[in-house]
Phi, psi and omega in degrees: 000129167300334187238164175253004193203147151165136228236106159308114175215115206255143184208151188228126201015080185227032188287332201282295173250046200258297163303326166306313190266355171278330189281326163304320195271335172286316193289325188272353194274321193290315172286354173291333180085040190241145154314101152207179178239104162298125186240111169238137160239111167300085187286080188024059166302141186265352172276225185262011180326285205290332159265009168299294198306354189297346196284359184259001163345328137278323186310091192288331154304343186227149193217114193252147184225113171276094193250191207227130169333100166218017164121163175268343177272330191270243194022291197275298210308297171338286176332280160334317209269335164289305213273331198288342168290330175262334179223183209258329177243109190276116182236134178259147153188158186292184185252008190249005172088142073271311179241125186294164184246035150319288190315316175324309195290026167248336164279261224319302183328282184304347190293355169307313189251018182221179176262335192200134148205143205242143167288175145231086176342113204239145159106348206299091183278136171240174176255179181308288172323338224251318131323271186327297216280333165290336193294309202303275201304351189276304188308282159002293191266006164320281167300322124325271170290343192099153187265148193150317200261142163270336168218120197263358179219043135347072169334323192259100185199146164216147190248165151262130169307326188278003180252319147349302223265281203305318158335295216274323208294342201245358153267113209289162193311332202259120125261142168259340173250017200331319197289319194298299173303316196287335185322299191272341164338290204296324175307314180308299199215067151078035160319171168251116209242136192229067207287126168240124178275174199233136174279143166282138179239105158000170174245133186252319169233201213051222123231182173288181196240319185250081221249183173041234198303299173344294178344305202254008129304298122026274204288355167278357180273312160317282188315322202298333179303289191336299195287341173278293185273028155308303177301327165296340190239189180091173192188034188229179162335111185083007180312000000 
């Protein structure tokens, strides 16, 4: 593998930070003294996303990809499928500054003896539904899949690609929840797992994508994939 890193970051009308935060992640990656590649996917942001990002444009650590609207999980699904080809370590995160990318040098540190190590959101303010709908999904991937993840659809995660590769290869592309599924994979079959928390920051500019009634459409679509790729994925005992 050419890189020892490489960091998924799918991001959709995130023109207000979107160059900050790619500029964090070059700053904080660039002091480990590592191979690594930024992969931003622009999922057809209707702002100006795609001409923040031209500044990087030189810039050979970063790769920006401009795509045609499809959601934010077949999006990280994209993504994944690019970084598990350059490199040996894959980390997903979002585009919206919610969790700094500080925090990366305790995931990085540690990675040696686990397979995965997953944030866990700390500070996370939700509204009610929002809630009901993570309960669900953490029982959901409980009750499937098994127990080790603490947030199962965590923005923050870094993996080994070759355990990745194989996971992502058995999600169908239309996924809406993809993080959720590699979640219980890795539960299903036993990885090694290592959860830390991360502090959550509010979203300061942009908005959510998905509000009101959408939300709870969304999120039954979500569970239902789930209960659809249980049998597919995974590596562990009753696969």
């Amino acid at each position: 593998m050419p890189y020892d890193l490489a960091v998924v970051i799918p991001a959709y009308n995130e023109e207000a930070c979107i160059a900050r935060v790619v500029e964090s992640w070059r700053d904080v990656l660039s002091g480990l003294d590592i191979q690594f590649r930024i992969v931003v996917l622009n999922d057809g942001s209707r702002d100006g996303t795609a001409q923040a990002l031209e500044v990087f444009r030189d810039d050979d650590r970063i790769e920006v990809a401009n795509k045609a609207n499809s959601g934010h999980g077949p999006t990280i699904l994209v993504g994944y499928g690019m970084a598990c080809a350059m490199a040996d370590w894959v980390f997903q995160c979002d585009g919206d500054d919610e969790i700094k990318a500080v925090h990366f040098h305790e995931f990085w540190k540690r990675r040696d003896d686990y397979d995965a190590l997953l944030g866990v959101r700390v500070g996370r303010v939700q509204n009610a539904g929002r809630r009901f709908i993570s309960a669900v999904s953490r029982l959901a991937v409980r009750v499937l899949f098994g127990r080790g993840v603490g947030d199962v659809n965590v923005p923050y995660r870094l993996i080994r690609a070759g355990l990745l590769k194989e996971i992502v290869a058995s999600i169908p592309p239309d996924t809406f929840a993809p993080n959720v599924i590699v979640s219980g994979a890795l539960a299903r079959a036993r990885a090694r797992i290592l959860n830390l928390p991360v502090p959550h920051e509010g979203r300061t500019t942009g908005s959510v994508s998905i509000v009101r009634w959408r939300l709870w459409k969304s999120a039954a679509r979500a569970l239902w994939q789930t209960i659809r790729c249980r049998p597919r994925v995974g590596g562990g005992p009753g696969a």
